[in-house]
N, C-alpha and C positions, 0 to 999 in steps of 0.2 A: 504494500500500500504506500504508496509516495505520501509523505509530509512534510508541509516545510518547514523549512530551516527555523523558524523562529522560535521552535517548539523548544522548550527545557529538554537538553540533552537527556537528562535521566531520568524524566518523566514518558521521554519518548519512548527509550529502551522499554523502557516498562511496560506502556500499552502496545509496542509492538511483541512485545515477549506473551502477553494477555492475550492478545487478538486472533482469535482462532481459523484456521486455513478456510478457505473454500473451494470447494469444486467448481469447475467448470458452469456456469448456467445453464441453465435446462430446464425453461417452462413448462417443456412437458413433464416434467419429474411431479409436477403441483398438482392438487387438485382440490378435493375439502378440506378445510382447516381441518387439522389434528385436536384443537385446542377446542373444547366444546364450550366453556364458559369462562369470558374473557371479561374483567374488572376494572375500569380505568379509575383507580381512586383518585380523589381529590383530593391533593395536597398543595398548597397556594404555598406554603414558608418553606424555601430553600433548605431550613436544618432539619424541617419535618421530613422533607425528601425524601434528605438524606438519610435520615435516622429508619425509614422506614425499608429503606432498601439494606441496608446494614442490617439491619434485624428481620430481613426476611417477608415482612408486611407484604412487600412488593417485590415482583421480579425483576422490571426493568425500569429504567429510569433514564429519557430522552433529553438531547439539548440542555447536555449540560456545558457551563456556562464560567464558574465562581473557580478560580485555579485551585484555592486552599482546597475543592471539594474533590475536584480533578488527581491531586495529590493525591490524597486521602484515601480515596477508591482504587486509583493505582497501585497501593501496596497494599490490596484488602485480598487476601486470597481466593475468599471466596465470591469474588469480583472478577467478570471481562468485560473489558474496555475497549471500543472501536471507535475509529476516526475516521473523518474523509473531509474534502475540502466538495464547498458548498454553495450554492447561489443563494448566499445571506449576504446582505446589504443595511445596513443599521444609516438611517439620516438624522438630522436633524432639519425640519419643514419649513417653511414662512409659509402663511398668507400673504401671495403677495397681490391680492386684491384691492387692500385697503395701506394708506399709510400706517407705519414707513415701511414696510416690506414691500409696494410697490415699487420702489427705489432701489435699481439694480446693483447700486454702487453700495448702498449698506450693506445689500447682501454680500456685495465681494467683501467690503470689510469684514463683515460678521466672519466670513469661513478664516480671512486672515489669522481674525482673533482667539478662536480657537486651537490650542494645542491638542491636538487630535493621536500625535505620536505618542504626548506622555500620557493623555488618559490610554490608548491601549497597552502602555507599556504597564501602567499603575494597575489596571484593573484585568488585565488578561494574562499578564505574566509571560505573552507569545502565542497564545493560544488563538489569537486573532491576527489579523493586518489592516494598517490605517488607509481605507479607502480615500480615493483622491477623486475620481469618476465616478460614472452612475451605472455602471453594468460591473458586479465582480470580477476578479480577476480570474476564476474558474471559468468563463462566460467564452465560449469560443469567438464572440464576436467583439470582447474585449480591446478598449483603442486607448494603449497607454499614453499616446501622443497630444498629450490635452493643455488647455491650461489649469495649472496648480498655484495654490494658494496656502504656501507653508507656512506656518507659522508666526508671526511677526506682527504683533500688538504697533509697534511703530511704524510698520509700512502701511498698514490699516487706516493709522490715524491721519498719513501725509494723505493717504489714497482720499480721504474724506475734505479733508484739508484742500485739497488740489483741485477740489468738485463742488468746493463754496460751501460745503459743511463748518457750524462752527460750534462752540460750546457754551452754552449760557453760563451767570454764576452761579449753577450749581452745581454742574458737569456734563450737563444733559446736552445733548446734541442736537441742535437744531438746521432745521434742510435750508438750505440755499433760497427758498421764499418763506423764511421765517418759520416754519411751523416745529415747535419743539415736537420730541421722540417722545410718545408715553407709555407711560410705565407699561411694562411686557413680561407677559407670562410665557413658561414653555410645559405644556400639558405632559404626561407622561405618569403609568401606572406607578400604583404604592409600594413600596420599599417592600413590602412583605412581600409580592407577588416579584416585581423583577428589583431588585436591589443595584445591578450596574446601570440601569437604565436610568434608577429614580438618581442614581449619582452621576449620570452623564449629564442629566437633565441641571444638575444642579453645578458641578463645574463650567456646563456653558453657560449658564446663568452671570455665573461671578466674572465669565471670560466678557460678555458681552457690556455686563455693567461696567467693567474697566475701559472701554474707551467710550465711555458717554450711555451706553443703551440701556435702563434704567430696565433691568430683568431679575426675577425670580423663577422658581420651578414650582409649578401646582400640581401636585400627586393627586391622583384621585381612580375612584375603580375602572377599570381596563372598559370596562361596558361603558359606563360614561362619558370615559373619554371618548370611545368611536362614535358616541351618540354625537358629541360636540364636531368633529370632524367630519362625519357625517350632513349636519346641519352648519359647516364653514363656519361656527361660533368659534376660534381661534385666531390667536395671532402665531404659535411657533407648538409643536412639538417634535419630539421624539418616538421612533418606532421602528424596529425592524422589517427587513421583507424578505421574503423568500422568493425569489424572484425564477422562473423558469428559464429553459434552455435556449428561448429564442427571445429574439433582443426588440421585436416589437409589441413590448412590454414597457418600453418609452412613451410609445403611443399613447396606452393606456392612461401613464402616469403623467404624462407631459404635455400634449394633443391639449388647446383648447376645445375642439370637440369633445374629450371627454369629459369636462366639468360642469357634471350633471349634479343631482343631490344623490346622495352615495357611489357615483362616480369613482373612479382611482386619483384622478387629477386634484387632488388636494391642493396646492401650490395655485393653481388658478392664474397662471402665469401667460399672458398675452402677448404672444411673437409670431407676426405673419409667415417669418422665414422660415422661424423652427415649422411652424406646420406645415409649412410646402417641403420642408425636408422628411418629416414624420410620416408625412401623408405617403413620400415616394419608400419608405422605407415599409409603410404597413404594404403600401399595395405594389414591392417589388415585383417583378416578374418572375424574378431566378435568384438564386443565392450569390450570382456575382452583384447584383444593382442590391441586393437585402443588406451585403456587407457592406457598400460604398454607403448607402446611406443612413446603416449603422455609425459606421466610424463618424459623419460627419454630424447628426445627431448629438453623438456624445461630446465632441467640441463646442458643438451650438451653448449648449446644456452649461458646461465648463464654463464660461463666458456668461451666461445668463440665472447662474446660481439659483435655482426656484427651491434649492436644496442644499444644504451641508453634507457631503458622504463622510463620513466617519468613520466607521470599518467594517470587513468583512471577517465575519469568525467561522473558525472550522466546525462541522459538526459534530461533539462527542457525545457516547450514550456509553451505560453502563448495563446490566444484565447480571444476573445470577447465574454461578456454574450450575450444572445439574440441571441443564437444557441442551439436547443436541438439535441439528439441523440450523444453527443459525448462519442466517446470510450475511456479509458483507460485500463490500466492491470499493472503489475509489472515490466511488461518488455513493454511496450510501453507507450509513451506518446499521448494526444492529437491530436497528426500531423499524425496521421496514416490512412492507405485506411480505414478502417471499418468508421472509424470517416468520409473521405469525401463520402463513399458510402451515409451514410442515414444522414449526418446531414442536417438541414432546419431552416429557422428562428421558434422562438415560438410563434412568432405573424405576421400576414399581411401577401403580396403574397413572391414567391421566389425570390431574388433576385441572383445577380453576388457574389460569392466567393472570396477576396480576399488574398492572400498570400505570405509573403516576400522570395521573391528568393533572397539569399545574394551575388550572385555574378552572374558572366556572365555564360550560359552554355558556353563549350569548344569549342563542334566538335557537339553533339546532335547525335551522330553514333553509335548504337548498339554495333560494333565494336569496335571502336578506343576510343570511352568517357571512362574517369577511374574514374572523379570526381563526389564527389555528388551533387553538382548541376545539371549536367547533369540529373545523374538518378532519380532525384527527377523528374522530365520529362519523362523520358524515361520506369519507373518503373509504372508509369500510363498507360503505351501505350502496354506493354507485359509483357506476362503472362507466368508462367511454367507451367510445369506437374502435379505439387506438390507447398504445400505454407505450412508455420510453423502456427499452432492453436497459435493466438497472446496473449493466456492465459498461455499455457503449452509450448510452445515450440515443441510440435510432430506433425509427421508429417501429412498433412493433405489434401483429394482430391483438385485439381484446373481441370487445364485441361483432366487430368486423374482422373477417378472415383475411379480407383484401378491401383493394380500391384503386382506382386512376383516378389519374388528373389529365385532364386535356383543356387544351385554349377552345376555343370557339368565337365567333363575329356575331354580337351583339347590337341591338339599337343605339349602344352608346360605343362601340368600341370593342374591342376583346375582349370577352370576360371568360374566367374558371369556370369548369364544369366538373364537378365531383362524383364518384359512383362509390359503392361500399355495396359489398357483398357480406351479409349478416350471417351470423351461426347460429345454424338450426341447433334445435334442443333446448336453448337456453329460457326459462324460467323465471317469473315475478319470483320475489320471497313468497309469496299470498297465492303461487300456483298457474296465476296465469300465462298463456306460453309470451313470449320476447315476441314484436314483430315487427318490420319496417314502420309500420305506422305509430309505434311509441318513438320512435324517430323521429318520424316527419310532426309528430306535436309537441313535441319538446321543443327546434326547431322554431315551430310558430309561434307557440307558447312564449318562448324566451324574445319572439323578434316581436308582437303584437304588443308584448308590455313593456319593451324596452327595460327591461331587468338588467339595470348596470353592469352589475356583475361578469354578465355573457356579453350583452351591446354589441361590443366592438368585434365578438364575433359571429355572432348574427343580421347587422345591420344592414350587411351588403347581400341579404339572401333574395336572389330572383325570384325564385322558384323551388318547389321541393316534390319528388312525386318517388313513387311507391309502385312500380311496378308488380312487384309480386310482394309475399309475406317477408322477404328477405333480401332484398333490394330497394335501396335508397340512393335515390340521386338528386343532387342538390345543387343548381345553378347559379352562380352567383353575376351581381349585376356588373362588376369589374373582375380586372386578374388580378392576383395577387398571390405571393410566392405563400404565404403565411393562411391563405387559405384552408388549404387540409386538413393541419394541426388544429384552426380554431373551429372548426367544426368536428373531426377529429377526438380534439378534446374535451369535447361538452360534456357534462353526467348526463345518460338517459334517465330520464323518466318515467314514469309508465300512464297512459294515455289515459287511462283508466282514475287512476287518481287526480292526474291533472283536471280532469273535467268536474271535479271536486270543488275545486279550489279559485271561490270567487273573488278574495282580496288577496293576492300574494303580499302585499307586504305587510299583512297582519297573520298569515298562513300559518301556526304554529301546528307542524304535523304531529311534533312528539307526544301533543296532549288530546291528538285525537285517536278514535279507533276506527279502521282498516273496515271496510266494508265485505269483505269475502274470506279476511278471517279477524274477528273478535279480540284473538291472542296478538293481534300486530297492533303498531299504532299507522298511522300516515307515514310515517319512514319507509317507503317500501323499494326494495333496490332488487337490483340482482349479485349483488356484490358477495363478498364472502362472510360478512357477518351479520347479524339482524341485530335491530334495537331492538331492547328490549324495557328500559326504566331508568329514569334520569329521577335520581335523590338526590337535590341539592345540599351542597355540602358535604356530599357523602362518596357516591359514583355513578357512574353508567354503567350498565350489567347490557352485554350482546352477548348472543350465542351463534354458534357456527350455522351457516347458511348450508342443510346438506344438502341442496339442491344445486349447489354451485356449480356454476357451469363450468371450469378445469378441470373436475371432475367426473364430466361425460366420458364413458365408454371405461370408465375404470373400474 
């Protein structure tokens, strides 16, 4: 497993001496989860976590984070430890809708002001890198060639300086037509829940107050705060992303088009140029024009600050010995489906699964959930068309066995034409059989209500038709390179339930019941585990999906 250099020499030894071999991949080798009742408990305090994996409580323990713990678990025998380098991106945000985050030049000042080396050096111990760009350095389409903004409280201050910025006699900074800076918060979950985060929040606080920007850190519950970003009530926070393999996820977060209400575009940042560069990057043709207007994106970006990047951390997880079959790769850690498909004790019968959920799920709504707690739920319960080979990254059959893409001549110009060929066999949890038409309303579903979430990859849907029970072809009104994957990657649904559900953004499926079976709630997937009961404060209890379709013909 490659790691880099930054890592504590003898921390590394350690989790590579820890980190158990893996075979060859082989999705065929999978099929029903082994693991029939699987426990995500709820533990929000880091030393609970801890403590509970230590003692056994829990089995595994994901996205760990805090080095002292990293340490600790490293020399715990009856602990292994796996790592891989990750599409995590940690920022810090403006609004730059309203004064003074409209103001492009504070914002270069701001990332000036920021020591961003020494918070990861203080707070990661190596176990991260200080992002300078907006796509991780894992990101194949990653463009180191940008402008940076290193460290330097007094370059900040000429830079403002030189821009007709000045200081009233308090300290506070006032813009170039008079209007002083006020007082600024940076939103960011409570110290119990992410502890580096609530102290990045608060070291940029003190970095920013130092050249005039009159800032503190507002802690408050993880739900709230997305409530308030959600509804653009912010001037700055803090939050990590998980950001996927392909890089028109700019789009998403950058695109004046997408700054919708619960949109990704949080930043709300207004640049003609950058969208005619975003726009040429969402609607590449081929992956040679997908790259050019990747790298030139990320420049734009660089220059236009609608973000602080901060760093990219690697991903560790931890696990209890006295489990075999577990997965890893380069790019994924222990905590992943392959690992819960076929892991089983190495000795004695099967027992219960246990697993730390660090926070509360939100909403548990296909819909309306952004967080990963959520999906960490949710991402057990449905499935795509398509799923990333968790060795190589390509792409690789799920629900779809296959697919083409061809161009075609359009009303407006070329546009994409997409086919997928479905796999027969496969099954609702609640029985009913899979079939192109939970496709094609999913699909319409997600493009009629313009549900954020999906939008940007449903938006440009021409057309969608259904040939048989297992064929689904899906026209789009332009081409674009990134087409497949964002249809590709969508959760199905099931057609049936959709027709259910008259306000999606009040939809709460986990509190209702399943009409064709009793024993379900509205969570109904095809995936490999079923919800089963969400106790707040407590856990979520799923049970193995034995209908699961990797398990055909086994």
């Amino acid at each position: 497993m490659t790691v880099k250099k930054l890592l504590s020499a003898s921390i590394l030894l350690t989790l590579l001496a820890a980190l158990p071999a893996s075979a060859a991949f082989d999705p065929g080798a999978y099929g029903v989860p082994k693991v029939k009742d699987l426990y995500l408990v709820i533990l929000r305090d880091p030393d609970a976590q801890l403590l509970a994996l230590e003692g056994g409580k829990i089995d595994m323990l994901s996205d760990l984070a805090r080095p002292v713990d990293i340490a600790a678990l490293s020399k715990n025998p009856a602990v292994d430890m796996s790592l891989a380098s990750g599409f995590h991106a940690f920022f810090l945000g403006f609004n730059a809708r309203t004064f003074p985050w409209s103001e492009a030049e504070l914002r270069r000042a701001a990332c000036q002001a920021i020591p961003r080396e020494r918070i990861v050096r203080d707070l990661f111990s190596g176990y991260a890198e200080p992002l300078a760009t907006y796509l991780p350095p894992v990101s194949p389409y990653f463009e180191p060639g940008v402008t940076t903004y290193a460290y330097d409280p007094a370059a900040a201050a000429k830079r403002l300086a030189d821009a007709g910025w000045t200081k009233g006699g308090d300290g506070v900074l006032v813009s170039p037509d008079g209007r002083a800076v006020p007082p600024q918060k940076i939103l960011s979950p409570t110290a119990s829940v992410a502890p580096t985060t609530t102290e990045i929040a608060v070291r940029a606080a003190e970095a920013l107050t130092s050249i005039g920007i009159p800032t503190t850190a507002e802690p408050m519950d993880f739900s709230t705060m997305l409530a308030r970003l959600d509804k653009r009530n912010f001037g700055m926070y803090v939050m990590a992303w998980s950001m996927g393999k392909d890089p028109d996820s700019l789009y998403s977060f950058y695109s004046s088009k997408m700054d919708v209400p619960g949109g990704y575009n949080l930043s709300g940042v207004q640049d003609t140029a950058l969208d005619d560069v975003l726009d040429r990057l969402k609607f590449a043709p081929d992956g040679t024009a997908a790259a050019a207007a990747a790298s030139e994106a990320q420049k734009m970006l660089s220059d236009l600050v609608p973000a602080v990047p901060l760093y990219s951390r690697y991903s560790i997880s931890a696990i209890r010995k006295g489990w075999k079959n577990v997965f890893t790769s380069e790019r994924t850690t222990a905590d992943n489906l392959w690992t819960l498909l076929a892991m089983e004790p190495e000795s004695g019968p099967m027992r219960p699964l246990y697993l730390a959920q660090t926070d509360e799920p939100r909403a548990l709504s296909p819909f309306t959930s952004t967080t990963a707690y959520d999906w960490q739920i949710l991402g057990m319960i449905y499935d795509g068309l398509m799923a990333s080979d968790p060795e190589t990254l390509e792409d690789m059959p799920w629900l779809a066995t296959s697919w083409s893409v061809s161009d075609e001549e359009g009303p407006e110009g070329m546009r994409t034409a997409l086919a997928f060929t479905l796999r027969e066999g496969v099954v609702w949890q609640d029985g009913r059989p899979f079939t192109s038409a939970d496709a094609a309303a999913t699909i319409e579903f997600l493009r009629k209500n313009e549900v954020p979430r999906y939008y940007d990859s449903v938006m440009h849907v021409e057309a969608i038709e259904t040939p048989d029970d297992h064929t689904l072809k899906v026209t789009m009104k332009n081409r674009s390179f990134w087409h497949l994957h964002g249809i590709g990657g969508l959760p199905i649904f099931p057609k049936h339930v959709l027709e259910t559900v008259k306000e999606w953004r009040t939809w709460l499926p986990a509190g209702e019941k399943s009409p064709d079976d009793q024993t379900l709630t509205g969570l109904v997937g095809t995936g490999p585990f079923v919800f089963r009961e969400y106790r707040p404060g407590e856990y979520v209890r799923m049970t193995a999906n034995e209908t699961f379709w990797l398990g055909l013909g086994r």
